[in-house]
C-alpha positions, -999 to +999 in steps of 0.1 A: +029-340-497+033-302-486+065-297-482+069-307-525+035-288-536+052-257-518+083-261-545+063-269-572+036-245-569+051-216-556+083-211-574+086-186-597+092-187-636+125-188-647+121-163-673+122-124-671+157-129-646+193-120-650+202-128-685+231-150-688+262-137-688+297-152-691+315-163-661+350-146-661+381-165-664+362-200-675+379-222-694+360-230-727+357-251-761+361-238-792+324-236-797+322-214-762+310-237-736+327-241-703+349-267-698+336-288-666+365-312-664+389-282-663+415-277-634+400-267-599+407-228-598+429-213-571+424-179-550+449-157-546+466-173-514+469-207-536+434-224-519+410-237-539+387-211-551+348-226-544+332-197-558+298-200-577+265-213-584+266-254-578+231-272-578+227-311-568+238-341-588+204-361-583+218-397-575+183-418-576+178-418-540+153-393-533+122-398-512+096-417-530+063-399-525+028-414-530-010-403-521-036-390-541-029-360-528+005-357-541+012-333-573+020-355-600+056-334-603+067-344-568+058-380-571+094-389-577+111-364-553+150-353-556+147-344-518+174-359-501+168-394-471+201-392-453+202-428-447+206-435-480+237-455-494+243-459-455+255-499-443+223-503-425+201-472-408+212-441-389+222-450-351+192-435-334+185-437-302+150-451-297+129-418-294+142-400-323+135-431-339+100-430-331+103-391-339+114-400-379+086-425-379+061-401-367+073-375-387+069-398-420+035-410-408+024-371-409+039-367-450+066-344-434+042-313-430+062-304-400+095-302-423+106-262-419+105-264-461+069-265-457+064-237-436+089-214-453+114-214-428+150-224-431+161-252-441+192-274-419+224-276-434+221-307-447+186-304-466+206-271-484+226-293-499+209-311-515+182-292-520+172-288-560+175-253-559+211-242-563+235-221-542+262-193-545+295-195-527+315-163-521+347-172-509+373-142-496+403-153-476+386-144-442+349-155-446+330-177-470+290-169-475+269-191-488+239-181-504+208-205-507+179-199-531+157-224-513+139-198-489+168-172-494+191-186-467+225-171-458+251-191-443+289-173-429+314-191-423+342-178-405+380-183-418+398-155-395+403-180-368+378-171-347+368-198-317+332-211-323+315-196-292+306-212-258+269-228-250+255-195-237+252-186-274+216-182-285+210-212-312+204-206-344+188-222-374+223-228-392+243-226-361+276-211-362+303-220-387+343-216-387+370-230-411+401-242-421+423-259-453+436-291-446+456-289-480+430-283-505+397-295-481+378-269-466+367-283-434+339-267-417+329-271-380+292-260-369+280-261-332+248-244-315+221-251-339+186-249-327+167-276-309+141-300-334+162-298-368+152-319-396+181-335-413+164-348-446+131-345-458+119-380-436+127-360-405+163-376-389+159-353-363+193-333-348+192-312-314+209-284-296+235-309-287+250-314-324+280-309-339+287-312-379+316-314-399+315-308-436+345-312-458+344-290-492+365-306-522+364-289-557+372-320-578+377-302-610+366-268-628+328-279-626+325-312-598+320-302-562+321-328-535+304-324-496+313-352-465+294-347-436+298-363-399+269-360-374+275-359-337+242-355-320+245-378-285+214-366-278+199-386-308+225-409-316+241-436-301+277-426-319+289-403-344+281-408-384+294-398-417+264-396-447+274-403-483+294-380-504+269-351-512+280-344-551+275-310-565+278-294-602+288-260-615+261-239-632+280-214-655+272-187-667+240-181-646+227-165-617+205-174-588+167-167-589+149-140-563+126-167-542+104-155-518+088-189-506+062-174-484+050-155-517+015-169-527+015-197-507-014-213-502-003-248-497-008-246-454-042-244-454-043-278-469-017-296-450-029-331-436 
């Protein structure tokens, strides 16, 4: 399946990088290593701090790949189905429900993974590469090493802005604290998005919200509502996207278009 050969075959090694390095301020055992279960940090204005590198906790319900032509790596895949742990499938209207089928049918080659290009939110987070957050009081960036992605979002109170707005491929983000959730609102995201790696497709007519919780020093948890009318029949909320702290380390340069010669083989 391409858009797994492209992951396995073309990311780089993990050695010869940023040597690891303490992360400031950790709370540690005796023997040095961080304490995961320690008490969520704060920022200076008293919010959660979400700063650092998180990857995904793998919960079993990845894509199950199969084919001859699959890498033996990827046959097992930690890529994310968004209809998993649902009550029942993803209210789809009846085209994009043909759209997700077709879209299986073809071993996801059109997935923008594949093709090096950005990723939608939702495939970032869960994505097996991890992810920096750099959190100021005014803005909050996230960093993707999956195709090197960079995401704002905007905590100065800006509005989100009005549907002359050119889309883009992670639309535009504000947010607030509702106590010690960071809620998220994104609207004008680009026509033909992929929401997991079976293709749920979303359109220019979407809305997300994502809730960020820091359960603890080392335990991220992500909620995230759909509103898509166009390719829904009503508005959903996917399962509780867990992430985990990586201390200590650093995020990897990946160019993903960098020796790729997975396309000319796509089926």
């Amino acid at each position: 399946m391409c858009v797994f050969a492209i992951v396995a075959v073309v990311s780089p090694s993990l050695s010869a990088q940023w040597r690891l390095y303490p992360t400031a301020g950790a709370a540690r055992t005796p023997d040095g290593k961080v304490r995961l279960d320690a008490p969520t940090p704060r920022a200076a204005d008293g919010k959660p701090d979400l700063s650092g590198i998180w990857e995904t906790v793998r919960s079993g319900s990845g894509q199950q790949v199969v084919g001859p032509d699959v890498p033996p790596l990827s046959r097992t895949s930690p890529f994310w189905n968004i209809g998993a742990g649902l009550d029942g499938d993803l209210p789809l209207r009846p085209w994009a429900l043909e759209l997700r089928a077709r879209r299986v049918a073809d071993n996801s080659k059109d997935n923008p993974d594949a093709h090096c290009l950005p990723l939608g939110v939702t495939q970032l987070h869960n994505h097996p590469q991890p992810r920096k957050i750099i959190q100021t009081p005014s803005l909050i960036v996230i960093l993707y090493e999956a195709n090197s992605g960079v995401r704002q979002i905007f905590m100065d109170g800006r509005p989100l802005p009005g549907n002359d707005a050119q889309p883009w491929w992670y639309g535009y983000s504000i947010g607030k604290w509702d106590g010690d959730t960071l809620v998220v609102q994104t609207t004008r995201l680009r026509d033909g998005g992929w929401l997991d790696v079976n293709g749920a497709p979303l359109t220019d007519a979407a809305s997300m919200i994502e809730r960020f919780r820091r359960v603890n020093y080392g335990n991220l948890e992500i909620e995230v509502t759909v509103d898509d009318p166009k390719a829904y029949t009503r508005a959903w909320t996917a399962r509780t996207i867990r992430q985990r702290l990586m201390p200590d380390d650093e995020l990897i340069e990946f160019v993903c278009a960098e020796n790729e010669k997975s396309s000319a083989h796509y089926k």
